[in-house]
C-alpha angles and dihedrals in degrees: 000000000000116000126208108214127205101227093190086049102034095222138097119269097181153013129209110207114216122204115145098060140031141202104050123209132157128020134198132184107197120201084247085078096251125132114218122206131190108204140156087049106148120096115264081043132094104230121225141179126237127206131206132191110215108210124190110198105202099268104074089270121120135200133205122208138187107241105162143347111215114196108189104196107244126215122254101263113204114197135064108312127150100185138000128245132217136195131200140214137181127203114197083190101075094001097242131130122223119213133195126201128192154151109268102209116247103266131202111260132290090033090051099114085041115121113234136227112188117058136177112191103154094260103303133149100231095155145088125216104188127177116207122188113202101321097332125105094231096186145329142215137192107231147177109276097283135206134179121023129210139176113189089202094052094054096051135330112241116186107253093353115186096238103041125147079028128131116178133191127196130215141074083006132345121270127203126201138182109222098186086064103060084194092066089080080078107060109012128185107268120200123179098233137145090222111148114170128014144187146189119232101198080186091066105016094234144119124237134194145181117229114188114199140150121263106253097234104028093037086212116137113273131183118230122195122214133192094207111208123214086269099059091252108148112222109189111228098187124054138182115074089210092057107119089223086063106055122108130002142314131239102184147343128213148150132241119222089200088059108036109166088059136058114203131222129213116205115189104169133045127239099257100040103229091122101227097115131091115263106233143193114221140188141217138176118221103202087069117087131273105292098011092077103101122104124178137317140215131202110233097210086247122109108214124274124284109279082242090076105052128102109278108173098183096059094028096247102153123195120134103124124161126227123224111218127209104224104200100210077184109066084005100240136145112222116195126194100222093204104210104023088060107223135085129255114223122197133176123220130194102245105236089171118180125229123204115214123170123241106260098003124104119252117197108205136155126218105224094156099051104144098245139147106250094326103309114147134265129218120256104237095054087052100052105014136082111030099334089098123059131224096026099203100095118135122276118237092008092066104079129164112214136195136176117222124225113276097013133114125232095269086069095058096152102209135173122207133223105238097189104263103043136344115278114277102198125049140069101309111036097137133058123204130210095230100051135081124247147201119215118179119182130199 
């Protein structure tokens, strides 16, 4: 059964009975109003996909209807494997999902149910990308076991962005695919890479990815960063085995909208694997140059994960699961979930967020994190000057800021000008307050 729970009521408004299918897994809800299903995903079964139409019928009551069972025929999979995974993607462009199926190889308890990122199946293909379009199945491929999917686009549109059209998928290699050809399924782009986890930065227009490999003399664990290009080539962004920051073995990568500029890296597992050190989170910033990305970093209070746990290939030991963090813009805090120490890490960050605004049109914006004391104003200059705004070339005396005061018609608009070196520090409007309205126009 799947139940629908009321979150502002706290009860349970509906069951959907299930009764053609067993063993549910994954779930997905896409803006097209479908409900998506993996079911049948444990080995022996052939998995399939369910979809759902969710209907709202006017009155805050909502309905969910079969609309069609998809059954992708999987490979025959050899080695130890107790359930299948799936991963989902929706793509508002051409309004399809994409869908992956795969083996999850068989992991030590307590991880058993763990889905697993780093695969080594020989070089089979022993999984399915599949695009559906509404209820249809739209094409299928046979692919190499695949992790992580990730659509630039669907994450945020960014104007001429480099990787447009580009849907990549993460796992045993990289596939590539063209979404606005529906007949790409069918013959992706396939790189050899060691690519593990990967992210989009809208901020900078650019992939990231986690690569977690041994140090060629020492043979310990040690996290490699990647700026990923459209193609799939893997540019390293730290360098220095020896760095401190380097050394185990990663558990998830992310990036933070309330601090842009930074991703942000979590390590659960020391180089040598003797479990004795702190699990961190650690930052970098990838506009600095090679080796001078790293930030800062924070102990978690953790230390790593028993060696036991950790991926071992050679005796098929696999671990190598990723944590999902909750990012509070709100009281901005990271929580992390720490898996098998069972607690949550919760750090606090310093919000840097960024703010688009388009060159000659008016932006209307508010400034409710100015750093104050209670809410008394700060001068303009401090607010929108020095390096706060980027890039810094905008025009002098045609970029204003505006505001109305309470109480005043148009014809008291009260406005400071950039003069081309600061805002304007004398005049009718030199100070800016966190509980009022603005104009800001750039040239």
């Amino acid at each position: 059964n799947i139940f629908v729970y009321n979150g502002t009521e706290d009860t349970v408004d509906e069951k959907i009975e299930i009764t053609n299918a067993a063993y549910l897994r994954e779930m997905f809800i896409a803006p097209d109003g479908y409900l998506y299903i993996s079911a049948n995903m444990h080995s022996g079964l052939d998995p399939k996909i369910l979809i759902y139409e969710i209907v709202e019928d006017g009155n805050g009551d909502w309905s969910y209807n079969h609309k069609s069972t998809l059954s992708p025929a999987m490979p025959a999979y050899n080695k130890p494997f107790s359930f299948y995974v799936s991963q989902y993607c929706y793509i508002p462009q051409v309004q399809a999902v994409y869908a992956t199926i795969t083996p999850n190889d068989t992991a030590l308890l307590p991880y058993y149910s763990v889905p697993n990122t780093r695969l080594f199946n020989d070089g089979e293909k022993c999984g399915k990308l599949i695009r559906i379009v509404e209820e249809n199945l739209d094409g299928e491929a046979l692919i190499y076991a695949p992790g992580k999917m990730l659509c630039p686009d669907a994450v945020k549109q960014v104007e001429s962005s480099a990787y447009q059209g580009n849907l990549y998928i993460v796992g045993e290699r990289m596939h590539i695919c063209d979404y606005t050809d529906a007949l790409s399924i069918n013959n992706p782009s396939v790189i050899m890479s060691n690519i593990r986890n990967i992210i989009y930065s809208p901020y900078y227009d650019k992939l990231y990815g986690t690569e977690d490999a041994e140090n060629t003399s020492s043979g310990d664990r040690v996290v490699y960063l990647h700026e990923i290009a459209p193609d799939g080539t893997a540019i390293r962004i730290n360098t220095g085995d020896d760095q401190e920051y380097c050394k185990g073995e990663s558990a998830g990568i992310f990036t933070n909208p309330c601090d842009y500029q930074n991703i942000y890296l979590y390590r659960k597992i020391d180089n040598v694997k003797l479990g004795g050190k702190q699990v961190w989170l650690l930052r970098f910033n990838p506009s600095q140059p090679p080796g001078s990305t790293f930030v800062d970093s924070v102990h978690l209070r953790n230390t790593s994960f028993f060696p036991d746990y950790v991926h071992n290939p050679d005796s098929r030991m696999f671990f190598n699961n990723l944590i999902t963090p909750y990012i509070d813009p709100y009281d901005s805090r990271i929580y992390l979930p720490n898996g098998g120490h069972s607690n949550i890490s919760v750090v606090q960050f310093e919000p840097k967020e960024a703010y688009h605004i388009n060159e000659g049109e008016w932006a209307w914006l508010s400034f409710p994190r100015m750093e104050r004391n209670g809410n008394d104003p700060v001068v303009v200059n401090e607010v929108l000057g020095g390096d706060n705004i980027e890039p810094s070339g905008y025009k002098s005396y045609t970029s204003q800021l505006e505001n109305l005061p309470l109480g005043s018609v148009e014809e008291e608009i009260v406005t400071n000008t950039w003069d081309g070196t600061i805002w304007n520090p004398s005049g009718n409007l030199v100070n800016i307050k966190s509980t009022l309205g603005y104009k800001l126009k750039l040239d």
